[in-house]
VEXDREN-2710 file (C-alpha; in Angstrom, 1 decimal):
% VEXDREN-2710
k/r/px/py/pz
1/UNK/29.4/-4.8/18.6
2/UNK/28.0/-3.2/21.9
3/UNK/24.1/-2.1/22.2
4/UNK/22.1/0.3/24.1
5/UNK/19.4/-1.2/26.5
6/UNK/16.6/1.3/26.7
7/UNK/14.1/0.2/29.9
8/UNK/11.2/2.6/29.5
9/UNK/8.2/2.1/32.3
10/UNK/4.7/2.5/31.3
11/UNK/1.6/0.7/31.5
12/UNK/-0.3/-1.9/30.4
13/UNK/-2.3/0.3/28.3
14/UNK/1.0/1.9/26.7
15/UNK/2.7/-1.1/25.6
16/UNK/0.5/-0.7/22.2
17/UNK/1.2/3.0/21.4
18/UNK/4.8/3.1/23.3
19/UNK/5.3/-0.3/20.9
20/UNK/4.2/1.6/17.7
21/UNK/6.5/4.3/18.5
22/UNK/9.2/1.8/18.5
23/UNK/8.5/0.8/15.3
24/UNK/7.9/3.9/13.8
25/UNK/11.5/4.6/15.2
26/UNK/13.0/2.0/13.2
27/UNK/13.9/-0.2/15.5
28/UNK/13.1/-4.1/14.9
29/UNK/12.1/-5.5/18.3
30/UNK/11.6/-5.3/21.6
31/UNK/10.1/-7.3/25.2
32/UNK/7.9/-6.5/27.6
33/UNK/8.1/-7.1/31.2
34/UNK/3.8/-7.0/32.2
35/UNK/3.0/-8.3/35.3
36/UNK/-0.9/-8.6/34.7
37/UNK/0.4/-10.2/31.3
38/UNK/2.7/-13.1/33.0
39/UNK/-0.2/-13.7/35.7
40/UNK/-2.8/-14.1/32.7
41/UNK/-0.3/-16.6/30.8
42/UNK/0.2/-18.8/33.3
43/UNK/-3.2/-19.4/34.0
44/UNK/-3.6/-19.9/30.7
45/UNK/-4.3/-23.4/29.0
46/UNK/-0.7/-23.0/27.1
47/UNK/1.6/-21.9/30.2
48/UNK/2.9/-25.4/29.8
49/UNK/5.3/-24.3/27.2
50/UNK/7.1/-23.1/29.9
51/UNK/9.6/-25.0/31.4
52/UNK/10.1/-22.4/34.1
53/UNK/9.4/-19.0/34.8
54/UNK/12.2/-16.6/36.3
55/UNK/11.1/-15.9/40.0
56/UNK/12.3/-12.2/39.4
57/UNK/9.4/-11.5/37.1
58/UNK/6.8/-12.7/39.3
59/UNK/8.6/-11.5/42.9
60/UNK/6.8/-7.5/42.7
61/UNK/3.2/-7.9/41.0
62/UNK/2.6/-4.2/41.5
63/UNK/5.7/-3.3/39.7
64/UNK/5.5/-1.1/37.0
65/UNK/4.9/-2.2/33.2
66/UNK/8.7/-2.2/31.5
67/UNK/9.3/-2.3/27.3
68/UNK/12.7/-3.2/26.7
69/UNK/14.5/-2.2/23.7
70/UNK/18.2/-2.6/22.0
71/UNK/19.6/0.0/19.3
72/UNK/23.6/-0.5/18.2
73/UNK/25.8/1.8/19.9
74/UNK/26.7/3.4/16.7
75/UNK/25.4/6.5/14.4
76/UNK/22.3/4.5/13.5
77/UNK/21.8/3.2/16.8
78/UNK/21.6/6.8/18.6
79/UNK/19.7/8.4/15.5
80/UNK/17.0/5.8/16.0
81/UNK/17.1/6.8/20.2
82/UNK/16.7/10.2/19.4
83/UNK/13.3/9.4/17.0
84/UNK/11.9/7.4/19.7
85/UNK/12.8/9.9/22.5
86/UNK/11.1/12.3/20.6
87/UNK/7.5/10.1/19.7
88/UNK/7.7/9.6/23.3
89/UNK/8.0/13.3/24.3
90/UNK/4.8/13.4/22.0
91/UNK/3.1/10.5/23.8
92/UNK/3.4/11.9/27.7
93/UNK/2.6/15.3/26.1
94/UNK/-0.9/14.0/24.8
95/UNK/-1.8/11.8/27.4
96/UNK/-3.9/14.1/29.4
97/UNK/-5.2/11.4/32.1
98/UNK/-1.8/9.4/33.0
99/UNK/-3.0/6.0/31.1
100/UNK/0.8/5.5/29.6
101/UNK/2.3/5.5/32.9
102/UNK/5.1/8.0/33.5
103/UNK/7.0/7.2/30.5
104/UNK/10.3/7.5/32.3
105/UNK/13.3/5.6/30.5
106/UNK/17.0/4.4/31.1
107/UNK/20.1/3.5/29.2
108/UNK/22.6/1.3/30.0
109/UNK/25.4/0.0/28.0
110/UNK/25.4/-3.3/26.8
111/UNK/28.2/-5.9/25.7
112/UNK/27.3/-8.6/22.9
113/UNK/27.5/-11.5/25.0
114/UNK/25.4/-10.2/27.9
115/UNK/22.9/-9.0/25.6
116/UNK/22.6/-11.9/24.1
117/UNK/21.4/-13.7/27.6
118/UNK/19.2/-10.8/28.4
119/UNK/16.9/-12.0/26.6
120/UNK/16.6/-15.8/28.0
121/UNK/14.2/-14.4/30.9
122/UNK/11.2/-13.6/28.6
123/UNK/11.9/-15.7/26.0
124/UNK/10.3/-19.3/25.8
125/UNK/8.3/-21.5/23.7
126/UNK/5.0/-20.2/22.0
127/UNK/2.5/-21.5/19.8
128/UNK/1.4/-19.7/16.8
129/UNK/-1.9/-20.5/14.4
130/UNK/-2.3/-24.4/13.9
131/UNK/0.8/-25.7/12.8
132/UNK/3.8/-23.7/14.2
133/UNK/5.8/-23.6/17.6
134/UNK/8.6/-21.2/18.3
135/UNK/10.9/-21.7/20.4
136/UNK/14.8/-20.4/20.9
137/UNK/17.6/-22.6/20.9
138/UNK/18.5/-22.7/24.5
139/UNK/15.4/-24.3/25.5
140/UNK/14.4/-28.2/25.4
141/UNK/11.7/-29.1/23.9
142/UNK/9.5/-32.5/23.6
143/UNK/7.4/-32.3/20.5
144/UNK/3.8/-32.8/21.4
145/UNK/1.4/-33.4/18.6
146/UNK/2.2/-32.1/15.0
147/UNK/3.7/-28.8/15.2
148/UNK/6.5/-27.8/13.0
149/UNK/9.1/-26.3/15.5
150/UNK/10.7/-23.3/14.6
151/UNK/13.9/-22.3/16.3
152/UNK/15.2/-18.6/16.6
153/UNK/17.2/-16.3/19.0
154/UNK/17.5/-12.6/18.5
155/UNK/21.0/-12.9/17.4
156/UNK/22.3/-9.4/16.7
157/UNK/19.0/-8.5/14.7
158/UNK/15.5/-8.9/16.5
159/UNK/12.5/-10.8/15.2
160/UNK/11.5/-13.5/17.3
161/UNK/7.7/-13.5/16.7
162/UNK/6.8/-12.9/19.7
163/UNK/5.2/-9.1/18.5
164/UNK/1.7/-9.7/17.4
165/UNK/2.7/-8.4/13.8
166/UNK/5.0/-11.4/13.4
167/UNK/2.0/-13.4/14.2
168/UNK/-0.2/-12.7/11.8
169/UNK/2.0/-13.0/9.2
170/UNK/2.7/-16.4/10.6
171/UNK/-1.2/-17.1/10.7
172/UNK/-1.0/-16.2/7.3
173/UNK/1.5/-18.2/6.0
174/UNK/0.9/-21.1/7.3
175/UNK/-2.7/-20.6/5.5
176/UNK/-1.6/-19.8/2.4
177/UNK/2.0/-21.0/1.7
178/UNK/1.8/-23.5/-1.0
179/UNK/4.3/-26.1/-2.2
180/UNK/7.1/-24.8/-4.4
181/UNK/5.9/-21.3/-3.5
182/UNK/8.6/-18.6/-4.1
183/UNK/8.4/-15.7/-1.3
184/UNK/10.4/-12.2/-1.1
185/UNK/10.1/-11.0/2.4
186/UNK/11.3/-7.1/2.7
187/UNK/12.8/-5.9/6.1
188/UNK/13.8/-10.0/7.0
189/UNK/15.2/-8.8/10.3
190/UNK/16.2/-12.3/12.0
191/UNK/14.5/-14.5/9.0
192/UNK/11.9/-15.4/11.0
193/UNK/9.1/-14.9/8.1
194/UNK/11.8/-16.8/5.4
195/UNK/12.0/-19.6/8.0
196/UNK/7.9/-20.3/8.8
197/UNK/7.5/-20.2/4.4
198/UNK/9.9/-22.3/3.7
199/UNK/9.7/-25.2/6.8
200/UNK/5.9/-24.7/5.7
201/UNK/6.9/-26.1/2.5
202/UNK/8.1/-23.3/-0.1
203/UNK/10.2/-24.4/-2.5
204/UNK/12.4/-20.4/-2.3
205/UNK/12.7/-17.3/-0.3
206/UNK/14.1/-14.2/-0.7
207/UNK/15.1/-11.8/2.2
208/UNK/16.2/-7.8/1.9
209/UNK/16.7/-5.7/4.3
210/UNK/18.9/-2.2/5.1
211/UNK/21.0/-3.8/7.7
212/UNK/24.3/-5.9/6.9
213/UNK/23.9/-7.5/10.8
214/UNK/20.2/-8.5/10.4
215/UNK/21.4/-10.4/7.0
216/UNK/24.3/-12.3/8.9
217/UNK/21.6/-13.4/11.4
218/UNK/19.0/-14.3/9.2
219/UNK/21.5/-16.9/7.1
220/UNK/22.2/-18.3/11.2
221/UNK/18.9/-18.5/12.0
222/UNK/17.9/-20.2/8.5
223/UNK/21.1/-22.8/8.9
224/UNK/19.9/-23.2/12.0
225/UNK/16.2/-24.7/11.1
226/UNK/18.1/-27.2/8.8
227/UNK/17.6/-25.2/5.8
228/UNK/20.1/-25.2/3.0
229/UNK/21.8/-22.4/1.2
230/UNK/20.4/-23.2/-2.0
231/UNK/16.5/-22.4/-1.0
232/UNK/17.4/-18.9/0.2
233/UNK/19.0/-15.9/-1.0
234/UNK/19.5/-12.4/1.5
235/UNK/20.2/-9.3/-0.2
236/UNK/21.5/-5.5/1.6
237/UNK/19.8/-2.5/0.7
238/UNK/16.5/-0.3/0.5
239/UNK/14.2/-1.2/-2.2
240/UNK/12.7/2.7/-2.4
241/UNK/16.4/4.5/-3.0
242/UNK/18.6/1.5/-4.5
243/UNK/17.9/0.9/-8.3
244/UNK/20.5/-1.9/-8.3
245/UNK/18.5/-3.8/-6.1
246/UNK/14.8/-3.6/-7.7
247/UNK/16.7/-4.9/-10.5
248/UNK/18.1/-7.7/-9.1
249/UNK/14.8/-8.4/-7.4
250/UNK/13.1/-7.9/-10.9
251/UNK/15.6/-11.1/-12.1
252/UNK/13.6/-13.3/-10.1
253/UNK/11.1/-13.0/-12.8
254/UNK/8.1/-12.4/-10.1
255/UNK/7.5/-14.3/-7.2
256/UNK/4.4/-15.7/-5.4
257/UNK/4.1/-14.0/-2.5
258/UNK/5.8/-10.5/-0.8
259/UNK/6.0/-10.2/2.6
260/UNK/6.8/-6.5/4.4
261/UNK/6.3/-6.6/8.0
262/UNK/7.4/-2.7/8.5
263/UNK/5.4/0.1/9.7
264/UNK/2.9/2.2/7.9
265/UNK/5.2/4.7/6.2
266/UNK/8.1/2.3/5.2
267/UNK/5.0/-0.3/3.5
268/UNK/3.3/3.4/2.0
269/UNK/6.6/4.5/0.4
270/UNK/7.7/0.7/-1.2
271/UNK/4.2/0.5/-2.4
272/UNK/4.6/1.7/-6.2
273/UNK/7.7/-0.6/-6.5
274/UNK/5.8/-4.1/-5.5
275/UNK/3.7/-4.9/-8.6
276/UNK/6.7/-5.6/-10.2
277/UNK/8.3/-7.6/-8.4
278/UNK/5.0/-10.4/-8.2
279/UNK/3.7/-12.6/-10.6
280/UNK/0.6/-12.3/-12.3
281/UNK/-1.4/-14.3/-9.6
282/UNK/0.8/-13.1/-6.4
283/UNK/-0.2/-12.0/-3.5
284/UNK/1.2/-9.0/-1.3
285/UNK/0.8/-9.4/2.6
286/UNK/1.6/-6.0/4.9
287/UNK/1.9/-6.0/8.5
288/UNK/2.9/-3.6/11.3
289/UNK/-0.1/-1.3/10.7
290/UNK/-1.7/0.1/13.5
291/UNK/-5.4/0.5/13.2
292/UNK/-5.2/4.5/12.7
293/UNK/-3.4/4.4/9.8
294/UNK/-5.1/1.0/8.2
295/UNK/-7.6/2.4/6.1
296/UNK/-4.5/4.8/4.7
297/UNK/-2.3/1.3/3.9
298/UNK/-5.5/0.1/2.3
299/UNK/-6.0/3.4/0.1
300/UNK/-2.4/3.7/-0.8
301/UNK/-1.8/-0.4/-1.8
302/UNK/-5.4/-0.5/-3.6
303/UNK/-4.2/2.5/-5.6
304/UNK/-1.2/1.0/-7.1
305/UNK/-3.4/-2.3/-8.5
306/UNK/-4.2/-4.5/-5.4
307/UNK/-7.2/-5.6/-4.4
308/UNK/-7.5/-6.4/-0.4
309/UNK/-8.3/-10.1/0.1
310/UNK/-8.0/-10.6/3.9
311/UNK/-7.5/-9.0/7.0
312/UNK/-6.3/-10.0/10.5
313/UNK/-6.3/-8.1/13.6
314/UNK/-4.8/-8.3/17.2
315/UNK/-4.6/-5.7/19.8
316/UNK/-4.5/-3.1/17.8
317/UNK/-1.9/-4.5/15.2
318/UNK/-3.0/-5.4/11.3
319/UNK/-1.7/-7.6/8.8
320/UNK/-3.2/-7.3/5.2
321/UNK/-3.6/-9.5/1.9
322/UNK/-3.6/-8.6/-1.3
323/UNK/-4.2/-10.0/-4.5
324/UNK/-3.3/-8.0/-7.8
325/UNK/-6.5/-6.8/-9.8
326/UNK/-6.6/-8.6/-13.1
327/UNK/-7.9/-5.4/-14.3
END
C-alpha cells in the first residue's frame, strides 16, 4: 500500500495543539522535526543513546518546527486528511498572536518501502520509566545496566512510543504489571502497549483495534520481541458499534487490566462498555487526554463505576487509572 506524507510547519509551541489535532483526526502517529528539541537532547545526560544524529537535522537551527504525518492513500486515509485539514483551519483561525507558526502543510506521495526508511532519521533509542528501553530494529544496541529492551518499527501502523501518551502508559505499566496479569489494550496500533505488559512479565494480552494493517503489524512487532503466539490474541473491530466483538471480549471472563490509549471522545464513547469487560479487582488506564478535556474523561469514567486511582502528566498529555468502585 502507498501513503500520504503530510509535512505541516509550525512551532515549538504548536507541536502540542497541532499533535492533538492529529489525534483527534484519527490518525495513530506522527514525528517531529524541533530544532530547539534536538539541541536540548543532545545536551542532555541520555543523548548517548544515539549512535549518530543525521547532519540534515542539525545543518539549519533557525529552520522552521515540522510535524510529520502518514495517512493510507485510500478512502480512510483522505477522510482522516480532510478532519485534520479542517482542526487546523480552526487552529490558524484562533490563534490571534502567530504562536503556532504559519500552519502551512504539504503532501507528497509515498511508496511502502521509502516510507518505511523515512522514519530511520528521527528514530533511535530512548529510555522510558525505570525498566524499559526502546529501540527499532535497525539500530545496534549494547545493553547497559538492566533495562528490558523493547524493539519496534512503525511497520505499516504507528506507535513507536515515542508520543508522550505512549509514555505514560509505559510508566504505568511497568509500575503496575504483575505476574500472570491478563491485559486488553483497545486501539493496539503497532502493539507497542501488548509488548511492554507482557516482556514486563504478564502472563496474556489482548489487542483490538479498527484497522486490519495495524493488527498484521502488531503480531510482527510481538514475534519480533520473542513473544509467542500463544500469550497474545489481536482481534479487528470497534468495540462501541460491533456486538460480535464485546462478546468475544466478554469470553475472556474479565481481565486485569484495560488499556485505551485514544483521544478523549473515542475513551468517552467506549466508556459504558468497559466494566464488563474487567474483573472485579481491575483496573482501567486511559491516555491521549489533553488537559482541557481531563476533568470531562474523569466525570464521564467515574460515572460508569470507576474510581480514579492515579494520574500522570507530561506536556500537556494525561494518562489516567482507575480502579472499579466496590460499591
Amino acid at each position: 500500500m502507498d501513503w500520504i506524507e503530510i509535512t505541516i510547519k509550525t512551532t515549538s509551541e504548536g507541536v502540542e495543539p497541532v499533535a492533538g489535532l492529529v489525534l483527534m483526526a484519527g490518525i495513530d502517529g506522527l514525528v517531529v522535526d524541533d530544532p530547539k528539541d534536538i539541541r536540548a537532547y543532545l545536551e542532555s545526560p541520555e543523548a548517548f543513546l544515539w549512535d549518530y544524529v543525521d547532519e540534515s537535522l542539525l545543518a539549519d537551527p533557525e529552520r522552521d518546527t515540522v510535524v510529520r504525518l502518514y495517512v493510507g492513500d485510500h478512502a480512510q486515509g483522505r477522510r482522516q486528511w480532510e478532519a485534520l485539514c479542517e482542526g487546523l483551519d480552526s487552529l490558524k483561525e484562533n490563534d490571534r498572536e502567530g504562536l503556532f507558526g504559519s500552519l502551512e502543510w504539504q503532501l507528497r506521495g509515498v511508496k511502502e518501502e521509502d516510507w518505511e526508511n523515512n522514519w530511520k532519521a528521527y528514530f533511535k533509542p530512548f529510555p522510558v520509566g525505570e525498566k524499559l528501553l526502546v529501540k527499532p530494529t535497525w539500530e545496534d544496541w549494547q545493553e547497559e545496566g538492566k533495562r528490558i529492551v523493547l524493539e519496534i518499527d512503525p511497520g505499516s501502523s504507528f506507535g513507536t512510543g515515542q508520543h508522550q501518551s505512549t509514555r505514560l502508559c509505559m510508566e504505568f505499566l511497568e509500575e503496575r504489571i504483575e505476574a500472570g496479569m491478563e491485559l486488553l489494550d483497545i486501539g493496539c496500533g503497532s502493539g507497542i502497549l501488548m509488548i511492554a505488559a507482557l516482556l514486563l512479565g504478564a502472563g496474556y494480552a489482548t489487542g483490538v483495534d479498527v484497522a486490519e494493517n495495524a493488527l498484521r503489524t502488531t503480531d510482527e512487532n510481538l514475534r519480533q520481541n520473542g513473544i509467542s503466539p500463544d500469550r497474545y490474541t489481536v482481534l479487528c473491530g470497534d468495540l462501541t458499534t460491533d456486538g460480535q466483538l464485546r462478546e468475544k471480549l466478554r469470553s475472556l471472563r474479565g481481565v486485569h487490566l484495560i488499556t485505551a490509549n485514544i483521544v478523549a471522545d473515542v475513551i468517552l464513547s467506549m466508556s459504558p462498555y468497559f466494566p464488563d469487560l474487567l474483573k472485579a479487582e481491575g483496573k482501567l488506564l486511559v491516555s491521549g487526554v489533553i488537559d482541557g478535556r481531563k476533568d470531562e474523561v474523569i466525570r464521564c469514567v467515574t460515572q460508569q463505576g470507576f474510581i480514579l486511582e492515579e494520574q500522570k502528566c507530561a506536556e500537556e498529555w494525561n494518562a489516567l487509572l482507575f480502579s472499579l468502585s466496590k460499591h
